[in-house]
C-alpha positions in Angstrom: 267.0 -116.2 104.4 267.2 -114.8 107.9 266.5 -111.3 108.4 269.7 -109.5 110.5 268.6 -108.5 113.8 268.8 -104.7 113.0 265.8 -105.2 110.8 263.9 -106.0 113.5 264.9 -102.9 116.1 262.5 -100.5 114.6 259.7 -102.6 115.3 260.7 -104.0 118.4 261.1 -99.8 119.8 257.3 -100.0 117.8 255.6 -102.6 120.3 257.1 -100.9 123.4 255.0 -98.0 121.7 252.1 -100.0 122.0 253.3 -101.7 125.0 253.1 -98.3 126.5 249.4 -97.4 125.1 248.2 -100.7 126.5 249.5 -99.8 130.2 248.5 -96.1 129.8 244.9 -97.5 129.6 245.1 -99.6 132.8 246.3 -96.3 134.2 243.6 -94.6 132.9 240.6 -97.0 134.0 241.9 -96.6 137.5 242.0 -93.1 137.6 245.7 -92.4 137.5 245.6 -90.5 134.7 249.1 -88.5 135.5 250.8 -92.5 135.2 248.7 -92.1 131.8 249.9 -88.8 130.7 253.1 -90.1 131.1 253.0 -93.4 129.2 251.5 -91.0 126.5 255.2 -89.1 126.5 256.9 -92.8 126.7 254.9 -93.8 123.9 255.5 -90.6 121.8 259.4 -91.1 122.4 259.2 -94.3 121.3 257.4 -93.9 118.0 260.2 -90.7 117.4 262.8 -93.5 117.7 261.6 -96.1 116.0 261.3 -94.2 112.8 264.5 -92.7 113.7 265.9 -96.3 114.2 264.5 -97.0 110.4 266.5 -94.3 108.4 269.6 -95.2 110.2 269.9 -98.5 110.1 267.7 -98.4 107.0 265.4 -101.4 107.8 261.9 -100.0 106.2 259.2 -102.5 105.9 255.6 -102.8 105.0 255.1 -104.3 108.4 256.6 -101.9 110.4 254.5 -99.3 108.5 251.3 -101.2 109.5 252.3 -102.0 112.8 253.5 -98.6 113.8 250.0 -97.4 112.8 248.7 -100.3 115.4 250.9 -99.4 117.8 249.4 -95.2 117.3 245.6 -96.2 117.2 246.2 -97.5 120.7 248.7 -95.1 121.8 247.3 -92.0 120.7 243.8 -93.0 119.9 242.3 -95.2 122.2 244.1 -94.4 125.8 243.7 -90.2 124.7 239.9 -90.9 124.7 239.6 -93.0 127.8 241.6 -89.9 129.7 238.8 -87.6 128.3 236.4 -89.8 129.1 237.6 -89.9 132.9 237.9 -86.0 132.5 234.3 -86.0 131.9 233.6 -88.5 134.7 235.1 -85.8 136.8 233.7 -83.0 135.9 230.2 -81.7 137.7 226.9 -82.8 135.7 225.4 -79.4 135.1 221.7 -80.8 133.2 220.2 -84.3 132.0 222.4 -83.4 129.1 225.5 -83.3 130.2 225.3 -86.8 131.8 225.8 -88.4 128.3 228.6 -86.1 126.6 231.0 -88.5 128.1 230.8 -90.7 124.9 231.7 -87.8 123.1 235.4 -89.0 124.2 235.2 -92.4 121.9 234.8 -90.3 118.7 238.7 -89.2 119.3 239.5 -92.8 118.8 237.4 -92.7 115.3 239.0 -89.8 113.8 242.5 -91.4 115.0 241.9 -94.0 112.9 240.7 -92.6 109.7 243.6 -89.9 110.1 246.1 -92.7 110.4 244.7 -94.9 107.2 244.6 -91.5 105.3 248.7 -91.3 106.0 249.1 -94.8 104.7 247.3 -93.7 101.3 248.2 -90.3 101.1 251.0 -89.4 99.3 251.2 -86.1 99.8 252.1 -86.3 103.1 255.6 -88.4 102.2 257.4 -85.3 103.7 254.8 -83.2 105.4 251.4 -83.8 107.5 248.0 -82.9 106.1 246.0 -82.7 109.5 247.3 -82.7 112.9 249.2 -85.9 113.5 247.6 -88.5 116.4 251.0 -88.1 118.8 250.3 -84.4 118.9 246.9 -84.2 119.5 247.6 -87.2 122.2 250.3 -85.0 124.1 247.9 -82.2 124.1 245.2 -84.1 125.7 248.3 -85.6 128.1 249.2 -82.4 129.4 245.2 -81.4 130.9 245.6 -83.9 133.7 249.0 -82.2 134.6 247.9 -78.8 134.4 244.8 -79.4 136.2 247.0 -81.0 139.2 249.3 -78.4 139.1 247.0 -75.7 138.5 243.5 -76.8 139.6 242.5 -73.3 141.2 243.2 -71.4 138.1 241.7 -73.8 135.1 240.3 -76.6 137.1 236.5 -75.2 136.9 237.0 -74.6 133.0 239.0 -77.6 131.9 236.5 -79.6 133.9 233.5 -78.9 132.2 231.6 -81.0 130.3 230.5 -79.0 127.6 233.7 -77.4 127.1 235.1 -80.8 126.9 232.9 -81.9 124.6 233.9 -78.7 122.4 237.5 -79.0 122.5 237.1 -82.9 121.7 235.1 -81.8 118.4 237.8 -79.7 117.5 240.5 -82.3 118.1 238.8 -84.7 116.3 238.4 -81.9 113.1 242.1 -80.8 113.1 242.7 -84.6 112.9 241.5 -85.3 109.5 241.8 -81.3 108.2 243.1 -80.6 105.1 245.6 -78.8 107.3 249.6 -78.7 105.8 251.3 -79.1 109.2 255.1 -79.4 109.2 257.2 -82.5 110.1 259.6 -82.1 112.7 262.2 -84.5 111.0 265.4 -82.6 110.1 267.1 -83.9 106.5 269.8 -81.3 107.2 271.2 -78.7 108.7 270.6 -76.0 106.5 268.8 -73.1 108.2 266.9 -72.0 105.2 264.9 -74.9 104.8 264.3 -75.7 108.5 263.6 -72.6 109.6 260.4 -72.6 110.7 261.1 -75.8 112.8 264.0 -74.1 114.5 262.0 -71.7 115.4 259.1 -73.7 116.9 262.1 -75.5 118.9 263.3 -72.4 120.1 259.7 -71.4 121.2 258.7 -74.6 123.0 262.5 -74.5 124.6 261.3 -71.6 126.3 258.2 -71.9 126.9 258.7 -75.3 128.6 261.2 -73.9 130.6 259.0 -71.7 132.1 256.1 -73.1 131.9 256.3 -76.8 132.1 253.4 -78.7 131.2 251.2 -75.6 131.2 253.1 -74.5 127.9 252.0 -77.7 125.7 248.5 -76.3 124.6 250.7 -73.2 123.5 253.0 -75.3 122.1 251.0 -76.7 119.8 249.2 -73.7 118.2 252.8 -72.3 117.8 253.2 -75.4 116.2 249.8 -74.9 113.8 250.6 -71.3 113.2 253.9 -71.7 112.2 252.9 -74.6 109.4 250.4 -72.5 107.9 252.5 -69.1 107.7 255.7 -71.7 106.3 252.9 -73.3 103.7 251.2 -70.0 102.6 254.9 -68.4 101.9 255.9 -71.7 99.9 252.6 -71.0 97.7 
């Protein structure tokens, strides 16, 4: 029998996800990595709504499962690691060494992958995340083209290094497959006793934002760490 057509909105908001990963790379191969940054954020709204799209109209499949992991390897693994990769392009090639850390980039595409195949299999994390999820650590890396445009003179000699690239990579690609309780930002009610701590984070990043604008997403997200670990030790 024929599926109703709200069973396949979820999925169709799912491929403009990866419809949006796909063009972010293009971007991203010609330099333009602010265009890429941005069909990072496009690609992260989408994959909020598409889930959102599921509960409400409550059309879960197996296949929009798989495929909204598809749509995230490419979305927030694969364009993320060809940004860093033109990052290190960029940056000034202080020894012999240095002039192959560039590669370093494609192991953020790895650990992307195993992270998302661990959330398919990993029932623990039915209501919360164990390690940082891919569209976080894919907005982070999002907001280093914007803050070095906008702020070049004050973080452009750091951010463009290779070896601290190569660094804050590893350290991506770690908090990826953690054993780190982070918090899910969806809200099953109201109730401010048991959202709390995500209240607070979206009062944080409210302001911070506002202030701050792109600059405040590195922030954002240890905020965002902090808070998970303080709400997980007190629920121990």
């Amino acid at each position: 029998m024929k599926k109703p057509v709200k069973y396949h909105v979820p999925n169709a908001i799912t491929c403009a996800n990866l419809f949006s990963g796909c063009v972010g790379i293009v971007f991203a191969f010609q330099e333009n990595l602010i265009f890429a940054a941005y069909c990072i954020f496009l690609a992260a709204i989408f994959d909020f709504f598409d889930g959102l799209a599921s509960r409400v109209l409550k059309s879960f499949s197996g296949i929009g499962k798989d495929l909204d992991s598809l749509a995230d390897m490419v979305s927030f693994g694969v364009l993320p690691s060809v940004m860093l990769y033109e990052l290190f392009l960029q940056a000034p090639q202080i020894s012999h060494v240095s002039n192959y850390l560039n590669f370093v980039a494609f192991l953020l595409p790895v650990f992307s992958a195993l992270r998302l195949a661990k959330f398919n299999t990993d029932e623990r994390q039915s209501e919360n995340f164990i390690g940082l999820p891919t569209p976080a650590n894919a907005i982070l890396i999002a907001s280093l083209p914007i803050i070095l445009h906008d702020h070049y003179s004050l973080v452009g000699t750091f951010i463009l290094n290779p070896y601290v690239l190569t660094i804050f990579t590893l350290i991506m690609c770690a908090l990826l497959v953690a054993e780190l309780p982070l918090m899910s930002l969806k809200f099953k009610s109201r109730d401010l006793d048991k959202n709390v701590f995500r209240y607070v984070l979206l009062l944080f990043s409210a302001i911070l934002i506002l202030f701050f604008k792109f600059a405040a997403v590195p922030a954002v997200i240890l905020i965002y760490i902090a808070l998970s670990v303080i709400q997980f030790k007190i629920a121990k």
